[in-house]
C-alpha angles and dihedrals in degrees: 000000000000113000111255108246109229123224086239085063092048090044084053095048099062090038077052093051098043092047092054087043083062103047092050089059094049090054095051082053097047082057099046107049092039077060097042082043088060105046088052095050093053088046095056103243087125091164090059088039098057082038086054102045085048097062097041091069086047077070094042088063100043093054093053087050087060102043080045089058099043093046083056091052086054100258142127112253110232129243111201131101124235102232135353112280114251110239129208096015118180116238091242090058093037094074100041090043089049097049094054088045084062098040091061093039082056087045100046093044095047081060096049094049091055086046090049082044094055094050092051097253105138090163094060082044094056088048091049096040084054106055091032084073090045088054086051092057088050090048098050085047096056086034087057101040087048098052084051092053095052101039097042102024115180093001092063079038105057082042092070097027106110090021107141118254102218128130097193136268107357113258121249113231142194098307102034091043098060103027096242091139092075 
């Protein structure tokens, strides 16, 4: 006889579904802006660049949040990304894309939270109420540099060209961390 499946289990499963909707989205973005990090950073905007790679392990983290919270309902975390990363982007497309890229990522949590609302899961709201206002603070910051870029053009720009990339003292890892390497 086939195992009745509870309402409780059918709750979980769309918490399930939105929460890996929303990793794979954060690993799109993890991809995209190491990318964009990258361009900027051969194109000598270091300053953009360091901005860039920073938030980009805001993203990191929030995508292991997600997969954390998925393994304790008792799913698989995805592993797919949401749409194809977009190579070799001017600095003057990277902000407003970016902006947008936010905007939606704002739009589309704000629904999975109702929807984790609606099944009674108040800890997968939290989560969700938290990294939505991450993703705020991304998107005011594209939304900033971009405004600067299009209002002041080449002057905002040779203002940052030459600034240096680094995000501080290099990490130590796995490895370095536990001394494994000895």
């Amino acid at each position: 006889m086939a195992k009745a499946v509870s309402d409780k289990d059918t709750r979980r499963e769309k918490v399930i579904e939105v929460l890996n909707k929303a990793r794979s989205m954060e690993l799109y973005a993890i991809t995209q802006y190491m990318n964009q990090h990258y361009g900027l950073d051969s194109m000598d905007y270091g300053e953009l660049a360091k901005n860039m790679k920073l938030i980009a392990i805001d993203e990191m983290r929030h995508a292991e949040q997600f997969a954390e919270r998925i393994k304790e309902l008792g799913g698989e975390p995805s592993t797919g990304f949401t749409d194809k990363v977009i190579k070799a982007q001017d600095v003057r497309t990277i902000f407003p894309f970016d902006t947008k890229l936010e905007d939606d990522t704002i739009d589309a949590y704000n629904q999975f939270l109702q929807i984790c609302r609606d099944m009674g899961d108040n800890v997968t709201v939290k989560l969700f109420e938290a990294i939505i206002d991450e993703e705020q603070a991304h998107y005011n910051h594209f939304d900033n540099v971009g405004g600067h870029i299009a209002n002041l053009g080449d002057v905002y720009l040779s203002k940052i060209a030459g600034t240096p990339a680094s995000t501080g003292g290099t990490p130590k890892g796995f490895v370095l961390g536990t001394g494994a390497a000895g």
